[in-house]
C-alpha positions as CSV (number, residue, x, y, z in Angstrom):
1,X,202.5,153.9,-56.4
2,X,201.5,151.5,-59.1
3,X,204.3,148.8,-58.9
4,X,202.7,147.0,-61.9
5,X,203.6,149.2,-64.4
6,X,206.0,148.3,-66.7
7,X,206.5,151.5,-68.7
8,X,210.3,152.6,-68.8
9,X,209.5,156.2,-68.9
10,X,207.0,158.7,-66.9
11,X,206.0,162.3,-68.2
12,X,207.4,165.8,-66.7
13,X,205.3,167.6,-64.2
14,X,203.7,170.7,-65.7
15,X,206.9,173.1,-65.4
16,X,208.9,170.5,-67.3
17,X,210.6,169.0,-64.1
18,X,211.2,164.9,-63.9
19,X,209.3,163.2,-60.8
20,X,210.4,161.0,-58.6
21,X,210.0,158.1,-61.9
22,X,211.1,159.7,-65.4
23,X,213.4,157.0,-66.7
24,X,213.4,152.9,-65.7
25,X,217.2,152.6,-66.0
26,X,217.2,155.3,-62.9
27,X,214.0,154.0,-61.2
28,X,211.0,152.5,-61.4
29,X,207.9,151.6,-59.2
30,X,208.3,148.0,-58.6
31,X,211.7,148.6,-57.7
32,X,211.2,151.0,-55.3
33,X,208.1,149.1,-53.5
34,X,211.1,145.7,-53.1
35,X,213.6,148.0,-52.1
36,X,211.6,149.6,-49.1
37,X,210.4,146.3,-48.1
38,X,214.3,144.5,-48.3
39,X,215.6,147.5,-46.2
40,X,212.8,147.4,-44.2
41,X,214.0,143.4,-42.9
42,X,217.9,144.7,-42.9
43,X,217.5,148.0,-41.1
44,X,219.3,149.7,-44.1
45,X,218.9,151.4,-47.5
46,X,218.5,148.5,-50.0
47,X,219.3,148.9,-53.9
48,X,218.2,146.5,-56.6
49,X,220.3,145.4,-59.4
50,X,220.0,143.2,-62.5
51,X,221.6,139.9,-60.6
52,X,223.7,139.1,-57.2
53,X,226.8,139.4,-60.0
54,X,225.6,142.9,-60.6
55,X,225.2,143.8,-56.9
56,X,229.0,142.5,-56.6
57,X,230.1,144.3,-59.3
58,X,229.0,147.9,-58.0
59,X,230.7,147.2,-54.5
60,X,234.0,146.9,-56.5
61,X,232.9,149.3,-58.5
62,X,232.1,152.1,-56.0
63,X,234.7,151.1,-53.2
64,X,237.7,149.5,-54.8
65,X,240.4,151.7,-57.1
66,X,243.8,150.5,-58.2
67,X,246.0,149.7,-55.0
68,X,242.7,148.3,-53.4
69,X,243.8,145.5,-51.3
70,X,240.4,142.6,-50.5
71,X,240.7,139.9,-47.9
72,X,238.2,137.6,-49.0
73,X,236.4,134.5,-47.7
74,X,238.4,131.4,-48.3
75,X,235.8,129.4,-50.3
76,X,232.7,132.1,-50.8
77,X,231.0,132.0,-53.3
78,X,233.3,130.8,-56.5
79,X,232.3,133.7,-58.7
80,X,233.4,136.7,-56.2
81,X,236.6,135.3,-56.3
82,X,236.4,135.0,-60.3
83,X,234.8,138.5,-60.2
84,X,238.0,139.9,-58.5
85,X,240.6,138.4,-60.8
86,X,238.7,140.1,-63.7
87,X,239.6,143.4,-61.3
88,X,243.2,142.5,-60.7
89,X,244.0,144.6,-64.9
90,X,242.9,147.5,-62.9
91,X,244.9,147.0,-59.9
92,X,242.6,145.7,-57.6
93,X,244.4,142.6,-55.9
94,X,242.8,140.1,-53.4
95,X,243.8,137.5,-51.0
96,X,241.7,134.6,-49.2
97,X,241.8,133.9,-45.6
98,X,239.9,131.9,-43.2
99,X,237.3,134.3,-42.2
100,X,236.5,131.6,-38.9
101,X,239.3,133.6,-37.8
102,X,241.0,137.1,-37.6
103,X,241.2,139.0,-40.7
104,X,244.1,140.6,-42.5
105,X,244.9,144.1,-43.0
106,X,243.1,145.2,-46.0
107,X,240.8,148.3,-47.3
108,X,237.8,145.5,-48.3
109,X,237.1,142.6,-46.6
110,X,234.6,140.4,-48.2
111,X,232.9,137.4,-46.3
112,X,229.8,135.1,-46.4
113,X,227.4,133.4,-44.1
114,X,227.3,131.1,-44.5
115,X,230.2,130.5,-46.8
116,X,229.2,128.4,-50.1
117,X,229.7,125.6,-50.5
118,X,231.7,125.5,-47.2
119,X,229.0,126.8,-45.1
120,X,231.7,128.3,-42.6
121,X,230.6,131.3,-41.1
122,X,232.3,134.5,-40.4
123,X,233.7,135.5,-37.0
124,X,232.4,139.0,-36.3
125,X,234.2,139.4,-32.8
126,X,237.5,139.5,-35.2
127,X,236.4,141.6,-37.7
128,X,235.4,144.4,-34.7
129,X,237.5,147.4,-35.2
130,X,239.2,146.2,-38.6
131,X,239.8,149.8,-40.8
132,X,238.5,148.2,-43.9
133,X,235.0,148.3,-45.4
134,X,233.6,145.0,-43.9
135,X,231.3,143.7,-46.8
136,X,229.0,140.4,-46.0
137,X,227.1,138.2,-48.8
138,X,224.0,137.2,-47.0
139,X,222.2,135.8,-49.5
140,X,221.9,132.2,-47.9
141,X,221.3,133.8,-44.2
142,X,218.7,136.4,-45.5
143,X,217.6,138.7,-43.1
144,X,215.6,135.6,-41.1
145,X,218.8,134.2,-39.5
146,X,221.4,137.3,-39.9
147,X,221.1,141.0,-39.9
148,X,224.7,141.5,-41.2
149,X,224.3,145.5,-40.9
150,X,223.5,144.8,-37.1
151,X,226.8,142.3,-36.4
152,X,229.1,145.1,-38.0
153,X,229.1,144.7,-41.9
154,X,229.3,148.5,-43.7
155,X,227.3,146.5,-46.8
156,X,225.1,143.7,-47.2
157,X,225.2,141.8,-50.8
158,X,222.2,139.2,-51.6
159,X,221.8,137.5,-54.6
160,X,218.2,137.8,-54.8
161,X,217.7,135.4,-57.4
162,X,217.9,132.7,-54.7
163,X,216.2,132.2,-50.9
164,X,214.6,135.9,-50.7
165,X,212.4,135.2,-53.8
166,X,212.2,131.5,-53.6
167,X,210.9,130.9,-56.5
168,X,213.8,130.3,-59.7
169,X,211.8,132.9,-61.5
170,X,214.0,136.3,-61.2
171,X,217.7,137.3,-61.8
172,X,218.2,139.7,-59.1
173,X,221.2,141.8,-56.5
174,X,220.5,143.9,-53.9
175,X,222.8,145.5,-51.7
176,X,222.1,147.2,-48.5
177,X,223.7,150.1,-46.1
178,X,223.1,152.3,-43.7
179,X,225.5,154.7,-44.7
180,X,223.6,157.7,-46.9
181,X,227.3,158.4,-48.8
182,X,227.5,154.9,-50.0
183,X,224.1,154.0,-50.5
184,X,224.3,157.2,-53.0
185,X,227.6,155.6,-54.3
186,X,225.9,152.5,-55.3
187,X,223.0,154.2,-56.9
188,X,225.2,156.2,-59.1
189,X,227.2,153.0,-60.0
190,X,224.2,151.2,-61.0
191,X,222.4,154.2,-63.1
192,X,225.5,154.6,-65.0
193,X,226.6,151.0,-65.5
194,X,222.8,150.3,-66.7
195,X,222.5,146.8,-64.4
196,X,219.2,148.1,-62.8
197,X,216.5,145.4,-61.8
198,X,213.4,144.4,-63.9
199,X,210.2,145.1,-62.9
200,X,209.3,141.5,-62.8
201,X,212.3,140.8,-61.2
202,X,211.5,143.4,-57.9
203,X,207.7,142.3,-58.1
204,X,208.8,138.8,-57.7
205,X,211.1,139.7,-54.5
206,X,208.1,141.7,-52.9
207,X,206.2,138.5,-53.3
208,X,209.2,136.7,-52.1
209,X,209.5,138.7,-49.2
210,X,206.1,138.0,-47.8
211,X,206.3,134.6,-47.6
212,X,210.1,134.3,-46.5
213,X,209.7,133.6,-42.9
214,X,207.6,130.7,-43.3
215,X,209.3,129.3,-45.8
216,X,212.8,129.8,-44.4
217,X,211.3,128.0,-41.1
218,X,209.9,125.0,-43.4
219,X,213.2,124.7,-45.0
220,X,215.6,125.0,-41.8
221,X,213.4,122.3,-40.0
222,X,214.0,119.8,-43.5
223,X,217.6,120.8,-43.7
224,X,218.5,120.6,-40.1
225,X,217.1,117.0,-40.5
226,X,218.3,115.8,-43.3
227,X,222.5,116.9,-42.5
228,X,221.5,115.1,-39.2
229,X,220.4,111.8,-41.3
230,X,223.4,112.4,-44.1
231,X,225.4,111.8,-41.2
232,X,224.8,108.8,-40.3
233,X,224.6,107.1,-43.9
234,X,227.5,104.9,-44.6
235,X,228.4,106.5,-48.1
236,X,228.6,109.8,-46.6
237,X,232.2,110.6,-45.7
238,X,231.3,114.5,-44.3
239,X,228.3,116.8,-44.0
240,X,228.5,120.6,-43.2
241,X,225.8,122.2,-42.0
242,X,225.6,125.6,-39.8
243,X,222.5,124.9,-38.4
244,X,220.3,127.5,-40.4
245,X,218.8,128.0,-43.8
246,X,218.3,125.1,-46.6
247,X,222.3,124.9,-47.8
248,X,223.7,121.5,-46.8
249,X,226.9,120.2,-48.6
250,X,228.5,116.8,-47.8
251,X,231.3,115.1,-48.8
252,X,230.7,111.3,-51.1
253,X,232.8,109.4,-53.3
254,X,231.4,110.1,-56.5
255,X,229.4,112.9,-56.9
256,X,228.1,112.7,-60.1
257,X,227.1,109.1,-60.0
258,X,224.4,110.7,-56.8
259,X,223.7,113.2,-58.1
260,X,221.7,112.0,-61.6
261,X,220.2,109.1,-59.9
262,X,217.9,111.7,-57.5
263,X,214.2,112.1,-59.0
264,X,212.2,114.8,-56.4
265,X,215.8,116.6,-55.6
266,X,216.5,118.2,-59.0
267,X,219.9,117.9,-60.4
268,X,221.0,121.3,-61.7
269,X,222.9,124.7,-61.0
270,X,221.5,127.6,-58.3
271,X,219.8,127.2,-54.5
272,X,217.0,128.2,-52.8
273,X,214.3,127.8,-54.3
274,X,211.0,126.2,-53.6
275,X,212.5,122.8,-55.5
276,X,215.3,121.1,-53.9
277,X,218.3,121.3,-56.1
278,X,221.7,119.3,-55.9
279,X,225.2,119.5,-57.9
280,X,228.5,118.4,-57.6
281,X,230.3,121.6,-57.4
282,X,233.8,120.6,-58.3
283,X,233.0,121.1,-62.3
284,X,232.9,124.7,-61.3
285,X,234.6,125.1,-58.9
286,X,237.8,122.8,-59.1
287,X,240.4,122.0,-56.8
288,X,239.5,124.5,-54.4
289,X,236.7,122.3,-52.8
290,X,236.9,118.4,-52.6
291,X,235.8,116.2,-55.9
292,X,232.9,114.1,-54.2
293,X,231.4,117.9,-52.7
294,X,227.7,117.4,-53.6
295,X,225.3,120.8,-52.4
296,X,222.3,120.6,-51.7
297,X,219.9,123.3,-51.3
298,X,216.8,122.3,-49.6
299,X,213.1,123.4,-50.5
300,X,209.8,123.2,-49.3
301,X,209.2,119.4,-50.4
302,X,208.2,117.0,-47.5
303,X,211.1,115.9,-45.6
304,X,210.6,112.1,-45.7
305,X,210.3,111.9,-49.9
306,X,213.7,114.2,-49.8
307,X,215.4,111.4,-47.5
308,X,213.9,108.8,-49.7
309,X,215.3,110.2,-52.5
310,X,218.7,110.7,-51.3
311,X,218.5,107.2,-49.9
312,X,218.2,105.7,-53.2
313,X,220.8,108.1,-55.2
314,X,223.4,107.7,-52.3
315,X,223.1,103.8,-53.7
C-alpha cells in the first residue's frame, strides 16, 4: 500500500470491477494505513474524517433521529453542545448533567474525559447497564491514559487535530467501535456526507501515532507539575487538573491580562500540540465556565521556561 499517494482516483481491475481504492471521497491509502494503526491502540474499528466536528457530526448523524433524546456532559467540549442545538430543527433535543455522577435516561449519552475545559471525568461505574448508546470524546485521554471502548463506551470520538497528531498541522476526526453494524453506519455517513480525511491529514496522524507515547509521558510529567506549582501561586484562585495528559485549566482574576503577557506559552485557540497554548475561554464559551478560566494545554517545552513564563504573565 502506497500511503503517499495523493491521487483521488485508482483504475478498474481488468473485468471492470473497482478495488479496494477507486474513489478518495470513499477511501484512500493514507487513510486506511492511520485507521488500522488508531484501531489498533483502541481495540476497535477506527474511521477518519475531515475534523473532530465531522466525526461528531456522523455520530448524530448515524445514531440520533427526531425524538432522540442526548444526556450530555455538563461542560464538554463547547461546540458538541453548539453542534446539538443546530440538531434540535430536526427533533433531536439534548440535556446536560453532571457526568461525575449517574446519568439520565436517554437513547445517547455523550461524555468526555477529561471534560474541557472542566477536566471532570466521567464515572463509568454509573453509566454500566444504561440502555442508551454510551458515546466518549477521548481526544484529550487518547488511547495512552483511556481505552474508552474497554470502560464501556459503544463509540469513541477524537478530534485528531489535537494530542494524537501533536503537531497543529492536520484538521482531523476519527471515531472508533467495535461494533461491525455501526462502524458500517459511520462509513456510509461519511461517504455520503463527503467529510472524509485528507491524505496529509491521515499521514500526519500515522506519524503522530508513533511518537504518542513518548510525548504524552513528556507532557503528563510537565503538566502534572506545573497544576501542582499553579497551586500554590497567590494569583491563582483554582487549578483543575485530573492527573493525566497536558490540559490544565485554572481559575485567575483576569484572564486576558495573563494570557497576552506569556512569550514561550503561545496565546491562541486549540490544545495539544507540541507548543504550549493558553486562552481564556470565556470569549467562546460564556457564562457556562467562569470569566478568569485561562486553559492551558501543555507541550513538549522544558518544564522550568513554562513556569518561568507563567510566573511573569501571572504578574
Amino acid at each position: 500500500m502506497n500511503t503517499s499517494d495523493r491521487s483521488t482516483i485508482w483504475p478498474y481491475d481488468e473485468f471492470g470491477e473497482p478495488g479496494a481504492f477507486f474513489y478518495a471521497r470513499y477511501a484512500h491509502p493514507a487513510g486506511v494505513a492511520a485507521e488500522a494503526l488508531l484501531g489498533e491502540r483502541e481495540g476497535g474499528d477506527a474511521l477518519l474524517y475531515a475534523s473532530g466536528m465531522g466525526a461528531e457530526t456522523a455520530v448524530l448523524l448515524a445514531f440520533a433521529a427526531p425524538g432522540t433524546t442526548v444526556a450530555l456532559g455538563e461542560c464538554i467540549y463547547f461546540g458538541t453542545s453548539v453542534l446539538l442545538k443546530d440538531f434540535e430543527r430536526w427533533g433531536v433535543s439534548f440535556v446536560e448533567y453532571d457526568q461525575t455522577g449517574p446519568a439520565p435516561d436517554a437513547d445517547i449519552v455523550w461524555v468526555e474525559s477529561p471534560a474541557n475545559p472542566t477536566l471532570t471525568v466521567p464515572n463509568w461505574d454509573a453509566l454500566a447497564g444504561h440502555r442508551g448508546l454510551i458515546v466518549c470524546d477521548a481526544t484529550a485521554a487518547t488511547p495512552v491514559y483511556l481505552r474508552a471502548l474497554d470502560r464501556g463506551a459503544d463509540v469513541v470520538v477524537h478530534s485528531a487535530t489535537k494530542f494524537l497528531t501533536g503537531s497543529h498541522d492536520a484538521l482531523l476526526g476519527a471515531t472508533v467501535t467495535r461494533d461491525p453494524e455501526k462502524t458500517a453506519r459511520l462509513r456510509e455517513i461519511r461517504t455520503h456526507a463527503g467529510i472524509t480525511a485528507s491524505v496529509q491529514s491521515a499521514a500526519s496522524l500515522s506519524d503522530g501515532l508513533a511518537t504518542l507515547d513518548a510525548r504524552m509521558e513528556q507532557i503528563t510529567t510537565s503538566a502534572t507539575e506545573l497544576a501542582t506549582r499553579l497551586a500554590g501561586h497567590p494569583a491563582v484562585s483554582l487549578v483543575r487538573y485530573p492527573g493525566f495528559s497536558g490540559l490544565v485549566s485554572f481559575d485567575v482574576a483576569d484572564a486576558r491580562a495573563v494570557e497576552t503577557r506569556t512569550r514561550v506559552i503561545q496565546n491562541s485557540t486549540s490544545l495539544g500540540g507540541a507548543r504550549s497554548t493558553m486562552e481564556g475561554r470565556h470569549r467562546w464559551e460564556g457564562d457556562r465556565i467562569p470569566e478568569g478560566l485561562l486553559r492551558l494545554s501543555v507541550g513538549l517545552e522544558d518544564v522550568e521556561a513554562l513556569w518561568d513564563d507563567l510566573v511573569q504573565a501571572l504578574g
